[in-house]
Backbone bond lengths (Angstrom), bond angles and torsions (degrees), N, CA, C in turn:
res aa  C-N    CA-C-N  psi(-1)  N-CA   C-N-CA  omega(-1)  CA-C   N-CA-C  phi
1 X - - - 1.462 - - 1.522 111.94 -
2 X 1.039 129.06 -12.96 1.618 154.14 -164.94 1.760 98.62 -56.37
3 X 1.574 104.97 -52.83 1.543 117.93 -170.06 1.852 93.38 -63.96
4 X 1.133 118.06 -56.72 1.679 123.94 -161.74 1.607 95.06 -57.30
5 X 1.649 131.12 -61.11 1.169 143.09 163.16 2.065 112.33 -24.32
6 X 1.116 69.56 -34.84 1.507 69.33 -168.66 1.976 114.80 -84.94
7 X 1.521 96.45 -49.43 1.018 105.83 -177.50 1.876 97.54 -63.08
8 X 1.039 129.51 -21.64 1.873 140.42 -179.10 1.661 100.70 -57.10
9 X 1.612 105.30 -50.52 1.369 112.97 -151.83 1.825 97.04 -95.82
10 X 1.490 120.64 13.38 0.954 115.20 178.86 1.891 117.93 -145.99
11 X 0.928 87.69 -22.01 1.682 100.34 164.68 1.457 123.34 -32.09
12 X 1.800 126.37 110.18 1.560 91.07 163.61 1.292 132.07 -93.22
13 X 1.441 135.32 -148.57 1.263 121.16 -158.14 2.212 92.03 -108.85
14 X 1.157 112.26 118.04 1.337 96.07 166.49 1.492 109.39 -101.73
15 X 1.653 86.89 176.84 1.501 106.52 165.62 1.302 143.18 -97.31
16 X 1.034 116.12 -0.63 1.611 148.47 -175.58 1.193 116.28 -117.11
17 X 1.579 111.03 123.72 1.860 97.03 176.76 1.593 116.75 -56.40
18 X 0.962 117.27 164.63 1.472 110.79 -148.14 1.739 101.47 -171.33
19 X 1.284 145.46 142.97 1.556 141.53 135.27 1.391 92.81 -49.04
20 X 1.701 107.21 165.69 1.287 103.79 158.85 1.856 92.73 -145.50
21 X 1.288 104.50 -9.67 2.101 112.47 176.55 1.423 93.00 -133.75
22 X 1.386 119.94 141.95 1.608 133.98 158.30 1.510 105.92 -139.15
23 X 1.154 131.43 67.37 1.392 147.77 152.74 1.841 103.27 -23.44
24 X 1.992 104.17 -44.43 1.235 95.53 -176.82 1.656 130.91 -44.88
25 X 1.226 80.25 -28.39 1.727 101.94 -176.90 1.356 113.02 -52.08
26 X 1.747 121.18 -7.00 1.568 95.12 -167.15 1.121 139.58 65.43
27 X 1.438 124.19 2.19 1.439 124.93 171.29 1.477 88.86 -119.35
28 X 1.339 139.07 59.54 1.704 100.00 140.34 2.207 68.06 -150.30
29 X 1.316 111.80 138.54 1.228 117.46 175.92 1.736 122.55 -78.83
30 X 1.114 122.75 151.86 1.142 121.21 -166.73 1.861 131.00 48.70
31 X 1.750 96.71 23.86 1.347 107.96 173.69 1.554 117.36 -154.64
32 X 1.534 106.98 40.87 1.103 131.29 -163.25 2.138 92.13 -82.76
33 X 1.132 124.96 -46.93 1.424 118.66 170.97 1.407 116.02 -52.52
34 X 1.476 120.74 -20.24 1.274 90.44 -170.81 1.727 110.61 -127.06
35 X 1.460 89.14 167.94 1.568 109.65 -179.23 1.936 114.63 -118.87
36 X 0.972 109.34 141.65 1.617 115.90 151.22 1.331 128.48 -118.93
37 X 1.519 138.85 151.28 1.211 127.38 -156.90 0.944 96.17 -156.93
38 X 1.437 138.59 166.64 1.488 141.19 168.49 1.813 128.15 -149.31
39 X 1.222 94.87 107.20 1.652 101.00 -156.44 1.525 99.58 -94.74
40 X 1.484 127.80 47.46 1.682 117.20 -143.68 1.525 118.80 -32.12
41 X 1.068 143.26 146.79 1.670 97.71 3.98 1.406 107.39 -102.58
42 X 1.435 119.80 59.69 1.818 113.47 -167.61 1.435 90.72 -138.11
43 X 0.876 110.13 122.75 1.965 119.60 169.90 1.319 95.66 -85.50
44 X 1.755 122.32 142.07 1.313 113.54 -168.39 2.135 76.18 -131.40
45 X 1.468 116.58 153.01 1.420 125.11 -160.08 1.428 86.34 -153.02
46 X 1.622 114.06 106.36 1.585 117.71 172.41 1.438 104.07 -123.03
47 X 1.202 94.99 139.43 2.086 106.22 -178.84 1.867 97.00 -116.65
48 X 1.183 116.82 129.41 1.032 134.49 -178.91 2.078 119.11 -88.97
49 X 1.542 79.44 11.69 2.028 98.09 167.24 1.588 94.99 -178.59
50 X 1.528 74.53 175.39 1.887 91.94 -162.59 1.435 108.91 -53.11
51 X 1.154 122.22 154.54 1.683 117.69 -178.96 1.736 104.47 -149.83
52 X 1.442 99.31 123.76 1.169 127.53 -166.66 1.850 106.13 -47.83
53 X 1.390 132.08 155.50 1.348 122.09 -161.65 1.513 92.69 -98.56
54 X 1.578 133.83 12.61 1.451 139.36 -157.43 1.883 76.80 -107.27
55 X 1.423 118.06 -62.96 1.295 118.97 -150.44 1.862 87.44 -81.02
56 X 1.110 152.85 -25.14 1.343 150.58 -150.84 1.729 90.44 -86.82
57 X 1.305 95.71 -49.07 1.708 95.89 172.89 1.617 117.48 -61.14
58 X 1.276 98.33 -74.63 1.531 94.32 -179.90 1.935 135.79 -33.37
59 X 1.603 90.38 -22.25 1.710 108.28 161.45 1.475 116.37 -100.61
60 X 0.875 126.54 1.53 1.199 147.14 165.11 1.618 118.26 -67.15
61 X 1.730 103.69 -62.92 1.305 102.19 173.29 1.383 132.38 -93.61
62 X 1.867 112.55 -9.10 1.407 122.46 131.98 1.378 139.23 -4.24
63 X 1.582 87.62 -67.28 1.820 110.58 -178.59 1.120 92.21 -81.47
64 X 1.591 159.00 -51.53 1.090 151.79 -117.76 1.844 84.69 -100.50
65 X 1.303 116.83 -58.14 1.574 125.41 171.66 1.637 114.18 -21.62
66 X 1.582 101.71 -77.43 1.074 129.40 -179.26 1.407 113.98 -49.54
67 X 1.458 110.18 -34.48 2.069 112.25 -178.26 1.575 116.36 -66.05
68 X 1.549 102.12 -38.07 2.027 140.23 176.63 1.328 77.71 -48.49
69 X 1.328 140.08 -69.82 1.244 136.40 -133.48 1.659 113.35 -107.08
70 X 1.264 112.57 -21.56 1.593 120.99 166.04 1.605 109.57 -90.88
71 X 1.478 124.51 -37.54 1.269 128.31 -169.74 1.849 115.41 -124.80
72 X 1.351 112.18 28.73 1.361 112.09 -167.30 1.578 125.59 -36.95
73 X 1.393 107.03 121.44 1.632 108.10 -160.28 1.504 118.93 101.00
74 X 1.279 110.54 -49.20 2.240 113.91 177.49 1.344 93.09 -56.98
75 X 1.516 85.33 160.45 1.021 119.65 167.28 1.668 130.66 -68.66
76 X 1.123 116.11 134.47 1.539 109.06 -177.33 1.523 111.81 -81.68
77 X 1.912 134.94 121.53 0.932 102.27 -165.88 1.915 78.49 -139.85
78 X 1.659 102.73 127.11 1.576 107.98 -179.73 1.474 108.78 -154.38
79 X 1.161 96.57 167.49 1.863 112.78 -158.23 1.345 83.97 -125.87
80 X 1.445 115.13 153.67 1.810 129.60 140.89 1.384 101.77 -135.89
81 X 1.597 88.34 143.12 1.592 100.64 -176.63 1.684 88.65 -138.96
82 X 1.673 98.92 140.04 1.082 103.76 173.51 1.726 114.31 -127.04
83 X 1.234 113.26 134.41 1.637 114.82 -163.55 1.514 102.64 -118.55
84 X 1.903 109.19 117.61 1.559 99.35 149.85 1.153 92.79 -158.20
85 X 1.676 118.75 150.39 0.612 169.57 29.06 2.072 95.60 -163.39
86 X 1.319 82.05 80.69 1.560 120.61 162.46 2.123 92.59 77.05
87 X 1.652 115.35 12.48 1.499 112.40 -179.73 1.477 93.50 -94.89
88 X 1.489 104.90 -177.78 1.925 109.65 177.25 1.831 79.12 -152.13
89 X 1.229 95.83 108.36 1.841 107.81 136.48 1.224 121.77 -63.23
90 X 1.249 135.70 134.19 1.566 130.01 177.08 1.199 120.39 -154.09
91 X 1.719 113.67 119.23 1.790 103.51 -146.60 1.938 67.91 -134.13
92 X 1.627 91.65 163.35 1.827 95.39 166.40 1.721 76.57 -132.63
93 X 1.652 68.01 147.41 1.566 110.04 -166.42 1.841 120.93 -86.71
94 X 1.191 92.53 -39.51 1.258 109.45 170.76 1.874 123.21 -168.94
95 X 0.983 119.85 164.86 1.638 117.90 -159.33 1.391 126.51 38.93
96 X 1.580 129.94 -126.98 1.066 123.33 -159.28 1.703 113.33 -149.67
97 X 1.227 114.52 133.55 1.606 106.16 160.93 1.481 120.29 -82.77
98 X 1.363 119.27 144.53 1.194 123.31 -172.88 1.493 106.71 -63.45
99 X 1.318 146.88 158.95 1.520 135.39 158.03 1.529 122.56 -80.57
100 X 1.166 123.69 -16.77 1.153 133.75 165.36 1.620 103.63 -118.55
101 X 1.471 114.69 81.49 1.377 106.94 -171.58 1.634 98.02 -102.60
102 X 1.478 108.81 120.32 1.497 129.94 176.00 1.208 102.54 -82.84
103 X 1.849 144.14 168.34 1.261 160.96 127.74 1.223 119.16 -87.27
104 X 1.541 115.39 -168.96 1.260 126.64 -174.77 1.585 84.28 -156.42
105 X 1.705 95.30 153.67 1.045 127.76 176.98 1.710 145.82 168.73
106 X 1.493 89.34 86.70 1.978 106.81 -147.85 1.100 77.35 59.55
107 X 1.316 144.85 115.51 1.385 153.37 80.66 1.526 99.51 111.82
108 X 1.589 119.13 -22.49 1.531 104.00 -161.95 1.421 106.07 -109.90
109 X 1.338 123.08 156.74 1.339 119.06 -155.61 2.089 112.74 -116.78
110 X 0.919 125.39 160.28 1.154 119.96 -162.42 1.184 109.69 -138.28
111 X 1.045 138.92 137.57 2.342 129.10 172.90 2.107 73.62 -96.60
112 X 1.417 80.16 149.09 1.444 131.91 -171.86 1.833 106.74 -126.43
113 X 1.644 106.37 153.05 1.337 92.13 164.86 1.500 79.40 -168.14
114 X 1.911 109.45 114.26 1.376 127.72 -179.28 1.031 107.48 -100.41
115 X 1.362 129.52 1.95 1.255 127.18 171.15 1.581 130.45 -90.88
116 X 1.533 105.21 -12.95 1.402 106.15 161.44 1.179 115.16 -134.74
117 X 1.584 132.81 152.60 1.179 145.32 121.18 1.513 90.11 107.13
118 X 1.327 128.45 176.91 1.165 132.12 -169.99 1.455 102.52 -91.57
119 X 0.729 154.69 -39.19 1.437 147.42 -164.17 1.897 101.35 -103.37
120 X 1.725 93.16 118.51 1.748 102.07 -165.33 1.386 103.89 -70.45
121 X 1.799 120.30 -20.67 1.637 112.05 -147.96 1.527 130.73 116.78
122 X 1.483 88.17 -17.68 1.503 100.84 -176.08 1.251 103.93 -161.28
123 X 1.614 133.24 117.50 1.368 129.38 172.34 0.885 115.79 -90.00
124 X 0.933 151.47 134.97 1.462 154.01 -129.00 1.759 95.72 -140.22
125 X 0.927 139.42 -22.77 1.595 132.32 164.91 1.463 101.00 -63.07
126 X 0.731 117.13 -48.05 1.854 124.51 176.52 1.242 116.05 -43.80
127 X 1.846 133.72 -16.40 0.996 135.87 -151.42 1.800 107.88 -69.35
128 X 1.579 103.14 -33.01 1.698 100.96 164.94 1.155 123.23 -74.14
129 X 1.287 138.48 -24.17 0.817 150.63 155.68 2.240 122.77 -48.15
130 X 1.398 88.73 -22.93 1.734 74.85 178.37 1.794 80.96 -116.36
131 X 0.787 114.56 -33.99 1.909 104.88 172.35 1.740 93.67 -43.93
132 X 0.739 122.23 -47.18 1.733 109.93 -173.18 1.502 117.48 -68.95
133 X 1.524 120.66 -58.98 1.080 130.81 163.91 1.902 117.25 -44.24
134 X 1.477 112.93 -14.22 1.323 119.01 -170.39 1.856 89.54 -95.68
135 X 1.636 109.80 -35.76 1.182 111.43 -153.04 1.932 104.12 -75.39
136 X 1.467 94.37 -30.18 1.567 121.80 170.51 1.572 122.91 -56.82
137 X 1.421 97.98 -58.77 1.589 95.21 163.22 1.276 127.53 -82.61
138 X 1.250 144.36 4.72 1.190 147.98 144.17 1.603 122.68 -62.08
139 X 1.548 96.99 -49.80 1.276 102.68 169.01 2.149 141.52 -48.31
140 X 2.197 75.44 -41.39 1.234 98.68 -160.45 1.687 90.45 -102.44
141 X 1.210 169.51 72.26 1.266 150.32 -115.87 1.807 100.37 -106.18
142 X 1.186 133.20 133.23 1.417 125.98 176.97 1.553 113.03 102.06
143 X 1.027 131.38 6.66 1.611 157.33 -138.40 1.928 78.29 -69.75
144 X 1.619 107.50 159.06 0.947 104.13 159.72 1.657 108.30 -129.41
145 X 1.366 127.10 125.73 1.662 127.15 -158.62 1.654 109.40 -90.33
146 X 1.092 111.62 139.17 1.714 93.14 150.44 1.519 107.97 -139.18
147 X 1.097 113.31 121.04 1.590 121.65 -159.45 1.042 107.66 -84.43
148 X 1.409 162.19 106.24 1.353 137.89 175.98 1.551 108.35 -103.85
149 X 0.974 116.52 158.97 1.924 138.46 -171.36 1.615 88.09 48.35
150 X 1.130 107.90 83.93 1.931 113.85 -170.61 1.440 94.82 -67.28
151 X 1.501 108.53 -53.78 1.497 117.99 -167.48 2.015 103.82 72.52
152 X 1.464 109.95 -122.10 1.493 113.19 170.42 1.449 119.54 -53.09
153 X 1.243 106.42 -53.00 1.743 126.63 -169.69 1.164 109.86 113.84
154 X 1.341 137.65 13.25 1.643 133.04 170.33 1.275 111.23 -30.86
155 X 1.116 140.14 -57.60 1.236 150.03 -170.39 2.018 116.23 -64.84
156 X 1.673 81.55 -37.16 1.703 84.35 173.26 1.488 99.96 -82.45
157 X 0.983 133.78 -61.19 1.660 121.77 -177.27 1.194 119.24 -7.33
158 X 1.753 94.55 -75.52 1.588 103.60 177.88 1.057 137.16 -69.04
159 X 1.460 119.68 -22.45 0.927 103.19 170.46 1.814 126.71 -77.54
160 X 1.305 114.42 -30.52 1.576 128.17 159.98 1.882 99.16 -41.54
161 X 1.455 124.07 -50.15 1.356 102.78 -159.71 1.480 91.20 -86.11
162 X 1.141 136.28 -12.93 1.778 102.49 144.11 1.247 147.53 -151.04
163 X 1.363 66.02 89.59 1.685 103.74 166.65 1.397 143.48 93.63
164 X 1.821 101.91 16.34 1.364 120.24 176.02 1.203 115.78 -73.37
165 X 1.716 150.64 118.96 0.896 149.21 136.62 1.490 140.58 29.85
166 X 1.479 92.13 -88.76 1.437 130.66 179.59 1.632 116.28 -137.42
167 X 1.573 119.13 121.26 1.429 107.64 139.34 1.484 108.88 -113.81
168 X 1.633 92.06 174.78 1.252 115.77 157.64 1.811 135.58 -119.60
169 X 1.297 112.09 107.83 1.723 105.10 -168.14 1.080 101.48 -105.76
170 X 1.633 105.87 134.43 1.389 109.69 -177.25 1.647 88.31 -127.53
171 X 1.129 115.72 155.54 1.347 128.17 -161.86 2.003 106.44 -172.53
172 X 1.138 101.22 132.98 2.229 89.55 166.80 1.426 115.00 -103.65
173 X 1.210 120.91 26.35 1.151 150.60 -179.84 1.097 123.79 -92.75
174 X 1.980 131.09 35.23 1.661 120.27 170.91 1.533 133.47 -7.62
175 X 1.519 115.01 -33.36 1.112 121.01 165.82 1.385 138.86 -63.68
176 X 1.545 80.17 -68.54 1.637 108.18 174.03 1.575 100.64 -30.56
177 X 1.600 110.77 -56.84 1.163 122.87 -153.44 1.392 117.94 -60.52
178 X 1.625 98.27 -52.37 1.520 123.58 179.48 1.959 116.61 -50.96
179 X 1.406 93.54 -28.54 1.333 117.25 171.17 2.214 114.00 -73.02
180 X 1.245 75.18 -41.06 1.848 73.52 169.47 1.422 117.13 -90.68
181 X 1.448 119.56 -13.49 1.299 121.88 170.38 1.910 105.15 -68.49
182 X 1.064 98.03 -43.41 1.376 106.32 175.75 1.821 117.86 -54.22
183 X 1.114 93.64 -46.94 2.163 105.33 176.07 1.333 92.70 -77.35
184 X 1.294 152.71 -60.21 1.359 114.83 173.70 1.197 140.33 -42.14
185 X 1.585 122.41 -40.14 1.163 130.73 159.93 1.593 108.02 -42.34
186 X 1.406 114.84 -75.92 1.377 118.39 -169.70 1.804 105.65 -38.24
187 X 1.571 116.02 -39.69 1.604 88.70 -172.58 1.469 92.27 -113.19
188 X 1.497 140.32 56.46 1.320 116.86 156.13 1.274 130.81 84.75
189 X 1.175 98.65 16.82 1.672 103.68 -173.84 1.162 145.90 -142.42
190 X 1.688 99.32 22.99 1.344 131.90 -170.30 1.660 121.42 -49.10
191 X 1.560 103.63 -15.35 1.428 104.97 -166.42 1.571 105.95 -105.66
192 X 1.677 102.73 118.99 1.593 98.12 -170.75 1.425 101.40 113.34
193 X 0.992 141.79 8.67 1.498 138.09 148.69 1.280 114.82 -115.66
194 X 1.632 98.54 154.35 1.557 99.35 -169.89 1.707 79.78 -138.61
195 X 1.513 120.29 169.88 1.199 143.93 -166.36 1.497 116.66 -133.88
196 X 1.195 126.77 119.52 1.589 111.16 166.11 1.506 119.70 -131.24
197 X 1.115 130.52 117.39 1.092 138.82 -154.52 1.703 100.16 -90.12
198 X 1.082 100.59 59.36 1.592 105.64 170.93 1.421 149.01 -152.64
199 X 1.139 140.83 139.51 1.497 131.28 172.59 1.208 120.92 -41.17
200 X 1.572 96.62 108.29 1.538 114.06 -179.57 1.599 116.33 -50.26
201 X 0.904 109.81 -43.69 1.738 124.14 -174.69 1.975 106.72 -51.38
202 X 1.405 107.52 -53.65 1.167 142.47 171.10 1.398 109.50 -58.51
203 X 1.260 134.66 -12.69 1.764 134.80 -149.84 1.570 116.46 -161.70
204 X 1.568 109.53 22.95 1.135 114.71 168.08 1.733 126.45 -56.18
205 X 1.781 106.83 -32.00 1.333 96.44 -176.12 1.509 112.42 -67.78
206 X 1.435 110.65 -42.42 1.424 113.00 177.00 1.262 124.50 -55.41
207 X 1.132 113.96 -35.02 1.518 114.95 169.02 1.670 128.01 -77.33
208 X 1.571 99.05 -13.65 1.479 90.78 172.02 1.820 113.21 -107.29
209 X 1.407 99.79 8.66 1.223 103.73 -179.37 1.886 92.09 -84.60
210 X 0.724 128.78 -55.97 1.860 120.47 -179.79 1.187 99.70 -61.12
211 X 1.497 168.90 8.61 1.037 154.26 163.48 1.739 120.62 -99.11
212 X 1.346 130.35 -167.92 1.218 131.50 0.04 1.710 108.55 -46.33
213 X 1.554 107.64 162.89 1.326 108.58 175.83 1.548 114.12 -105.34
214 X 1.010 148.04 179.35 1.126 135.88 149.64 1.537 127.15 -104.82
215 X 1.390 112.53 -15.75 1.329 135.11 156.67 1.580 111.73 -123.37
216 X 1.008 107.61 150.49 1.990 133.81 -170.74 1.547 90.24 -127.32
217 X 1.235 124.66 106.48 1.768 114.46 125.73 1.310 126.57 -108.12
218 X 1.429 85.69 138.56 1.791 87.54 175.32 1.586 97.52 -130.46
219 X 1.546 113.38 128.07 1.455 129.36 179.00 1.172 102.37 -130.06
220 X 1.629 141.21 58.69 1.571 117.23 171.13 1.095 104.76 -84.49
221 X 1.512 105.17 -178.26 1.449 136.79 158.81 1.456 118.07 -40.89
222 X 0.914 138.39 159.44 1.612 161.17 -177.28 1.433 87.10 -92.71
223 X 0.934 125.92 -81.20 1.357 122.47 -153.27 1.725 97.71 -134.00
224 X 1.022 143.77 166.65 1.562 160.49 173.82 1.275 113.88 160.68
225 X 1.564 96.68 107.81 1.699 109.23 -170.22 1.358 94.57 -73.87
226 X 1.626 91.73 137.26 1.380 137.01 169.39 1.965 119.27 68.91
227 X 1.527 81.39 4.43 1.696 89.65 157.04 1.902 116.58 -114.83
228 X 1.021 112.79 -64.53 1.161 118.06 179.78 1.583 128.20 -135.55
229 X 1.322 131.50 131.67 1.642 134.13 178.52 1.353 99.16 -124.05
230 X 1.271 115.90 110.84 1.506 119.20 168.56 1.708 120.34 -42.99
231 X 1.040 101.73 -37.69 1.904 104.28 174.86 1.613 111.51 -58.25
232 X 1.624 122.75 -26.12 0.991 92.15 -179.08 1.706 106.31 -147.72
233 X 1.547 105.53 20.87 1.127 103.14 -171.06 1.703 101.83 -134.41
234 X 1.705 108.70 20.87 1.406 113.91 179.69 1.479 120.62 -84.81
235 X 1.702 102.24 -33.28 1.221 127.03 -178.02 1.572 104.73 -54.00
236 X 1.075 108.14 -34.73 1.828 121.71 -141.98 2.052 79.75 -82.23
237 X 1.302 112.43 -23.72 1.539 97.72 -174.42 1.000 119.00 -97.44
238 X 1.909 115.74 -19.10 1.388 124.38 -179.88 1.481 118.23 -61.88
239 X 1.228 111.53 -35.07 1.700 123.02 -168.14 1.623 107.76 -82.05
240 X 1.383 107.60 -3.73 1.271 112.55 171.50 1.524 125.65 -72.14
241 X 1.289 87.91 -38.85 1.804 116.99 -168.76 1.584 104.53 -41.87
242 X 0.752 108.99 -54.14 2.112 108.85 -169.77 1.500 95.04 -77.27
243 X 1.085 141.52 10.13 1.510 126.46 151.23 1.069 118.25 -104.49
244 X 1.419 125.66 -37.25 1.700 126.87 155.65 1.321 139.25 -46.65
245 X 1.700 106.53 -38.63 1.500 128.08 -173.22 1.699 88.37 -71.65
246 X 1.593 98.80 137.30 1.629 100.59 137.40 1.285 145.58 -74.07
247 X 1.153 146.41 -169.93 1.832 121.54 172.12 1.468 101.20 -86.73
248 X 1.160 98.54 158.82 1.779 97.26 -159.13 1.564 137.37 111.33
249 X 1.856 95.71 -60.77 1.277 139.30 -154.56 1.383 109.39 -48.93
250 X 1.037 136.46 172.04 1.435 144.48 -168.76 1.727 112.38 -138.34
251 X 1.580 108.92 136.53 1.437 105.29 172.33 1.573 100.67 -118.53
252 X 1.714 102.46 150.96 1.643 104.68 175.39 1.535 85.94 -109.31
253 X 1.144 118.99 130.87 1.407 123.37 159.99 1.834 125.92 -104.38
254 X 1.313 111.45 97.21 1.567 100.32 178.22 1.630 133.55 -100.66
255 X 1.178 112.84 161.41 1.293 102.77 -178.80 1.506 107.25 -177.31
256 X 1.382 114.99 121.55 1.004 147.36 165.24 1.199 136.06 -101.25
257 X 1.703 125.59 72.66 1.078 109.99 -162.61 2.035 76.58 -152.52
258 X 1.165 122.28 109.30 1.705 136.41 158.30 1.873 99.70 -18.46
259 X 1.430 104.26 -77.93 1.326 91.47 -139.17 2.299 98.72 -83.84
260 X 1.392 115.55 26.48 1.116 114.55 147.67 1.243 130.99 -142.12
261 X 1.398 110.99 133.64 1.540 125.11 -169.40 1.692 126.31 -48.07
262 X 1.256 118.21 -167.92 1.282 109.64 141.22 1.408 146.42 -68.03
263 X 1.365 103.27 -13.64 1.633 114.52 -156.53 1.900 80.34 -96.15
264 X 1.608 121.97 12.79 1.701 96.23 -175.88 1.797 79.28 -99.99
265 X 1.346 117.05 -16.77 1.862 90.86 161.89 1.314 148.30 -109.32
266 X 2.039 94.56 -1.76 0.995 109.71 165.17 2.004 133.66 -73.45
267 X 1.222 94.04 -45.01 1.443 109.61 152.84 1.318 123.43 -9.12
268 X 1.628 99.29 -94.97 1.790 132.93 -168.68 1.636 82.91 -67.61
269 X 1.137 131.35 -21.59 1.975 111.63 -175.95 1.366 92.44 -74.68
270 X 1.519 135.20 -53.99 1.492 124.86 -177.23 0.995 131.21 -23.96
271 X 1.729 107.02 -45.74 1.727 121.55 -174.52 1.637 106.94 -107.74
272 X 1.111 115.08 -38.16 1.891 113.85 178.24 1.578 99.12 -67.32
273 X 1.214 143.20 -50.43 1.651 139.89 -128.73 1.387 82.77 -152.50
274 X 1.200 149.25 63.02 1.466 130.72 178.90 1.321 116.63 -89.18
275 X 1.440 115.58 -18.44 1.787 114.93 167.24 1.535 102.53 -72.98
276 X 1.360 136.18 -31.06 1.269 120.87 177.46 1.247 120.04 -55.78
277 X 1.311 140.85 143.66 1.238 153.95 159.27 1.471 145.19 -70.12
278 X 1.027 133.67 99.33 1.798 125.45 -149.65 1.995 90.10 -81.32
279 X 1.048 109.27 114.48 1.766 127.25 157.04 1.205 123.04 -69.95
280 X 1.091 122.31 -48.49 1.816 134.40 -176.34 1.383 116.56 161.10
281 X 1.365 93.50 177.74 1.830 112.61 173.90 1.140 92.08 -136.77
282 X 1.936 84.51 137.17 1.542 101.61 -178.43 1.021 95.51 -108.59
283 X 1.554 93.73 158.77 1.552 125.09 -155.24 2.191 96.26 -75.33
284 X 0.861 108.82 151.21 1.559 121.12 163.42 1.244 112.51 -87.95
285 X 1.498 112.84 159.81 1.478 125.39 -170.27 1.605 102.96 -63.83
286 X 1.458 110.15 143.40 1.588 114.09 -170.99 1.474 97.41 -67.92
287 X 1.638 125.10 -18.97 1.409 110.57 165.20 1.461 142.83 -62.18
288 X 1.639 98.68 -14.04 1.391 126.36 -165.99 1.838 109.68 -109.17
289 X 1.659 99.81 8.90 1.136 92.40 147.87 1.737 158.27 26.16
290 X 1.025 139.55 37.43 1.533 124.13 -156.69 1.052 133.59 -106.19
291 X 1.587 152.14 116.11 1.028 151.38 -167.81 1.737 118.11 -50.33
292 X 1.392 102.91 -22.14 1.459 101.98 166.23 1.835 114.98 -166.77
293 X 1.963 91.09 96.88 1.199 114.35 -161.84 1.730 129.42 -35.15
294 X 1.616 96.42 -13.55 1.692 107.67 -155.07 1.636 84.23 -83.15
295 X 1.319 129.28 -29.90 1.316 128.88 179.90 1.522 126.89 -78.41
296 X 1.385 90.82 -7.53 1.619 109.69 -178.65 1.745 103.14 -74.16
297 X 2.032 97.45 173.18 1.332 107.53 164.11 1.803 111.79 -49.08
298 X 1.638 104.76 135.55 2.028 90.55 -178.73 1.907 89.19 -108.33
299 X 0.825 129.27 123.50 1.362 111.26 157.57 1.769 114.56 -123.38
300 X 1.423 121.49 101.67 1.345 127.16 -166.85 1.392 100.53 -76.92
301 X 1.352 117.71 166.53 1.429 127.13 146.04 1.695 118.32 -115.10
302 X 1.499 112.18 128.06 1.737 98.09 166.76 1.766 96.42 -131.51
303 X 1.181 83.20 155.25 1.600 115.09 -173.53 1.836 107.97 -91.31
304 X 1.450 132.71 141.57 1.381 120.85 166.67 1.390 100.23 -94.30
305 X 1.426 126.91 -174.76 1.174 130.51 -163.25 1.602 97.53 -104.05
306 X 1.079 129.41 139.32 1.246 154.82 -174.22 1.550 131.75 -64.26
């Protein structure tokens, strides 16, 4: 616990949701369960196994130290959530979550909700990942998107505020969705997105009837019973790609899943998408850290041929 303590008693205060501990990473020993996060003004503290009420305290009054001294006078306001085996406990610890709790992030703002379920609204490993797509539509001006597993719409935001056209988010998630309808509003950019509340697998004609695209993302889930398992239902989206892409066009490929590498999307792209082109992997947030990268967030880029 020494590494989390430490990083407590030395942390400064940002402004941007942000990690600020990833234990997941495997580089700090004996603090591999845990995480810290910061959605201001709510510090969110997740342990990935049971954690004794001796050690919950002792980080407890850490942060409480450390807030005296970044925020002298505020209020202390923090969550713990504890996750096993695919449940989330989630108690707040002290003060309050906002009810309309907004973020920051380069400038654009997001509703959050740390109070339930494992996924806040905003993944925050992803943060290079929409810096690129932001860096893309600026570049490329008029872009046409097709977002797939939209979830919030982070990705559509930014890219609309600069200067994409059109996306398209498809998501089976009414919520999720209703929630990204909402972050467009918040930054201005409602005009030029469209929403579909449906199984991609199920909804190919519709989706290739609005395209070619000029950008492809695909960010699902690792696993989500009875919608999607990356082991065997990733392939099924890759081979799509060269009929969607325009010439030119660009794919974001994501994937988050530990126990497979890059080579489970580099591979199957050789033979599914083989005119596409592999560009790079972008780097992950220096918070996200990992002792052994192949297990890390992968998010590739490939290019179609021109």
């Amino acid at each position: 616990m020494n590494a989390l303590l430490h990083t407590l008693a030395s942390m400064p205060l940002p402004t941007d949701a942000v990690r600020l501990f990833h234990g997941r990473g495997g580089l700090h020993a004996g603090c591999e369960h845990w995480t810290l996060d910061f959605y201001p003004p709510v510090w969110v503290l997740t342990s990935f196994q049971p954690v004794p009420d001796e050690a919950l305290a002792t980080i407890g009054a850490a942060l409480a130290a450390r807030w005296e001294q970044l925020a002298p006078g505020q209020p202390l306001n923090w969550v713990f959530q504890t996750r096993l085996e695919g449940r989330a406990d989630t108690r707040l610890m002290a003060g309050s979550v906002p009810d309309q709790h907004a973020v920051g992030e380069d400038g654009t703002r997001y509703f959050v909700h740390v109070l339930r379920g494992q996924n806040h609204g905003l993944f925050l490993d992803m943060a290079e990942g929409r810096r690129w797509v932001r860096a893309l539509a600026a570049e490329k001006p008029r872009l046409k998107v097709l977002n797939l597993f939209a979830y919030t719409c982070a990705f559509s935001v930014v890219a609309l505020q600069a200067g994409a056209r059109q996306v398209v988010n498809v998501d089976m998630s009414h919520g999720a969705l209703a929630i990204g309808q909402q972050n467009h509003r918040l930054n201005g950019v409602a005009t030029g997105a469209s929403f579909l509340p449906h199984d991609i697998f199920s909804s190919w004609g519709k989706i290739n009837r609005s395209g070619p695209y000029d950008l492809v993302i695909v960010d699902p889930p690792s696993y989500q019973k009875g919608s999607f398992v990356a082991g065997k239902d990733y392939a099924r989206l890759l081979r799509r790609l060269p009929d969607l892409l325009a010439p030119g066009g660009h794919a974001l490929l994501c994937l988050n899943a530990p126990e497979l590498g890059p080579d489970f999307l580099t591979e199957p792209m050789q033979t599914l998408a083989p005119e596409l082109t592999l560009v790079q992997r972008l780097p992950n947030p220096p918070a996200f850290a990992d002792a052994a990268p192949e297990r890390a967030l992968k998010v590739l880029v490939y290019r179609a041929p021109g």
